[in-house]
C-alpha positions in Angstrom: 0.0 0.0 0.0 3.0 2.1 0.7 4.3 1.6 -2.6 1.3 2.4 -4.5 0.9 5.4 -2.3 3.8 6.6 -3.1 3.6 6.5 -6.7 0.1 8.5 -6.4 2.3 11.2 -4.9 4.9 11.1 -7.3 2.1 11.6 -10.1 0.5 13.6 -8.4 3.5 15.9 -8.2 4.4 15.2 -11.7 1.0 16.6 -13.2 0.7 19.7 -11.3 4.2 20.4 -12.8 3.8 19.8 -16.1 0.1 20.6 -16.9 -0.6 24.4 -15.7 -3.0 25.5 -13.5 -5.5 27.6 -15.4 -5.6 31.0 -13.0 -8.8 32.7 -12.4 -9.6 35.7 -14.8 -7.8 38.7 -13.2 -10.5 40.8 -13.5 -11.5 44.2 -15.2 -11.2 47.4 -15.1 -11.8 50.9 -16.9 -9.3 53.1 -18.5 -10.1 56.2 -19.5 -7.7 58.9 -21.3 -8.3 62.7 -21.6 -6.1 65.7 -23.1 -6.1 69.4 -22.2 -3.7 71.9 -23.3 -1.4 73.9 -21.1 -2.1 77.4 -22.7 1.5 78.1 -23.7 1.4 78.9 -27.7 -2.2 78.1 -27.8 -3.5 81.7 -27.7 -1.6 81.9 -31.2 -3.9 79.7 -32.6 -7.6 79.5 -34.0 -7.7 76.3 -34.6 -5.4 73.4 -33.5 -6.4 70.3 -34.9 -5.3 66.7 -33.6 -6.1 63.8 -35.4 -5.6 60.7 -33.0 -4.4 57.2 -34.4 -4.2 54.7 -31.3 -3.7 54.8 -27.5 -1.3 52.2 -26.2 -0.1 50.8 -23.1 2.7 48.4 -22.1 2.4 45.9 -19.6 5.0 45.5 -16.9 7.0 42.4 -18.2 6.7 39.6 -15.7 7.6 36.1 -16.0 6.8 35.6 -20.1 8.9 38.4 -20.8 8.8 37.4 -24.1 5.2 37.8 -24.6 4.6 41.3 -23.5 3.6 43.7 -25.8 1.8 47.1 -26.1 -2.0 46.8 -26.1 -3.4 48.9 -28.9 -6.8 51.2 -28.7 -9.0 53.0 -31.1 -9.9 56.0 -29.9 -13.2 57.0 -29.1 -13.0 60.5 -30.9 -10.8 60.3 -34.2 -9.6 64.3 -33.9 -9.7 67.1 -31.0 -9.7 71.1 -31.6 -7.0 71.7 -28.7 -7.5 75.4 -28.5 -11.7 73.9 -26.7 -9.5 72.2 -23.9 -7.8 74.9 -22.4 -7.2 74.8 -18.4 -9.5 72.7 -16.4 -11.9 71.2 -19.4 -10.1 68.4 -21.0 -11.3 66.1 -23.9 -12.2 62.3 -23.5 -10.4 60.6 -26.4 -10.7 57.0 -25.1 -12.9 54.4 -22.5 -12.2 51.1 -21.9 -12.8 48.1 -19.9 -9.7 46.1 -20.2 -8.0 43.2 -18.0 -6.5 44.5 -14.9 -3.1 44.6 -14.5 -0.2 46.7 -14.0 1.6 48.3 -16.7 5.3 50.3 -17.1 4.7 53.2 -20.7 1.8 54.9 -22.1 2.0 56.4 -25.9 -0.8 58.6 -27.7 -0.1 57.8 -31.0 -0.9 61.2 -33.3 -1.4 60.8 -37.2 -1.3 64.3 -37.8 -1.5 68.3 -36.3 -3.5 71.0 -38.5 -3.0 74.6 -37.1 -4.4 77.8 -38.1 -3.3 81.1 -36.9 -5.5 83.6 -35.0 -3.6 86.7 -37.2 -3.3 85.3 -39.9 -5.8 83.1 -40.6 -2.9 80.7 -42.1 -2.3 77.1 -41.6 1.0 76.6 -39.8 2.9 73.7 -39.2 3.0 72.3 -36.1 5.5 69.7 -34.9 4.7 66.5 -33.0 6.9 65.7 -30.4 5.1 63.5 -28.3 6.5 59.8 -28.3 6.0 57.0 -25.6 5.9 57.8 -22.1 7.5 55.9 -19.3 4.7 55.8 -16.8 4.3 53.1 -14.1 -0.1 52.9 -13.0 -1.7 49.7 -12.3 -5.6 49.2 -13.1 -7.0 47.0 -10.5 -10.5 45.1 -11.1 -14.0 46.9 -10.9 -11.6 50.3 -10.1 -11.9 53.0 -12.7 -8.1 54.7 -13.5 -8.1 58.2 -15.4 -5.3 59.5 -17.3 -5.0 63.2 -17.9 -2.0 64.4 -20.1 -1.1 68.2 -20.1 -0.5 69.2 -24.0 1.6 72.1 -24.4 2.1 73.6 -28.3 5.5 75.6 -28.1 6.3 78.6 -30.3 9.9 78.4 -31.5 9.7 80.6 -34.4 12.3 83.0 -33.1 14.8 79.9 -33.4 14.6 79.5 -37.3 13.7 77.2 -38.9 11.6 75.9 -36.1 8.2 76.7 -35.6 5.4 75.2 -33.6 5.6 72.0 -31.5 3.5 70.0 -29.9 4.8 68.4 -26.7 3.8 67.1 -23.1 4.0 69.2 -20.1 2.7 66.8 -17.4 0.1 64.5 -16.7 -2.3 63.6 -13.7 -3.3 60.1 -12.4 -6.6 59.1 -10.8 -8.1 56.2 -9.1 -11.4 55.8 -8.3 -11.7 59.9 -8.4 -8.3 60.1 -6.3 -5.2 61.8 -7.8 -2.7 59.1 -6.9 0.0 60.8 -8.7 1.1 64.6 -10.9 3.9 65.5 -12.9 5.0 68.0 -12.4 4.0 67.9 -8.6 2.1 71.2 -7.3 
């Protein structure tokens, strides 16, 4: 009886090491993304036109290294007029319910920037320079986790031959309502 016993352990021990436990779902919870404008340069403009192409995040790399990669979202308004979102009022540009989890880069992912000048009444080019953003927030299930990035268009025209350029001044993190984090701090 020992014997047999014994081998009932030993497979026993065997299967949960080779075939993997199926983990319970970790749960959902909503992301949402707005964009305001940090009233630098944006005075100089009538118009100031963003056309949005994804919003991505990164997962923190765990154990399958290997298999991490950005998660891709539509958003849920294909173009802003920046020059609406000025100060406090800030423009939703994506909500979604995705799995929980905790994640290490964000990335708003612009296709293009149309300006037109308040003086002139002139298009004007604008340069993005927004790229991915090295930003540590978790979502944790049935929680709801708001990201607010401060825009900021810059007027380097007295630097020929730049011009305009859009880049980000800060951003605030909520939770639930909470601001759990601000940069820059104030």
């Amino acid at each position: 009886m020992t014997r047999s016993s014994g081998f009932l352990k030993t497979l026993l021990l065997l299967l949960l090491w080779v075939v993997p436990v199926v983990a319970a779902q970790p749960g959902r919870g909503t992301f949402e993304v707005r964009i305001k404008d940090h009233r630098d340069a944006i005075d100089d403009f009538s118009r100031l036109l963003i056309t949005l192409d994804r919003v991505a995040i990164s997962p923190k790399p765990g154990l399958m290294f290997w298999q991490t990669s950005w998660k891709e979202f539509s958003p849920s308004l294909p173009s802003v007029d920046l020059t609406k979102y000025v100060g406090n009022e800030s423009a939703r540009v994506l909500r979604a319910d995705i799995d929980a989890g905790a994640f290490d880069a964000f990335h708003l992912k612009i296709k293009s920037v149309d300006g037109r000048l308040k003086k002139s009444q002139r298009t004007a080019p604008v340069k993005n320079s927004i790229g991915s953003i090295n930003l540590s927030f978790n979502i944790a299930p049935r929680t709801e986790t708001i990201l607010v990035l401060d825009l900021t268009v810059i007027d380097f025209s007295d630097h020929p031959p730049r011009g305009y350029e859009l880049s980000l001044k800060g951003y605030e993190l909520y939770t639930n309502g909470k601001l759990v984090d601000k940069i820059p701090p104030g």
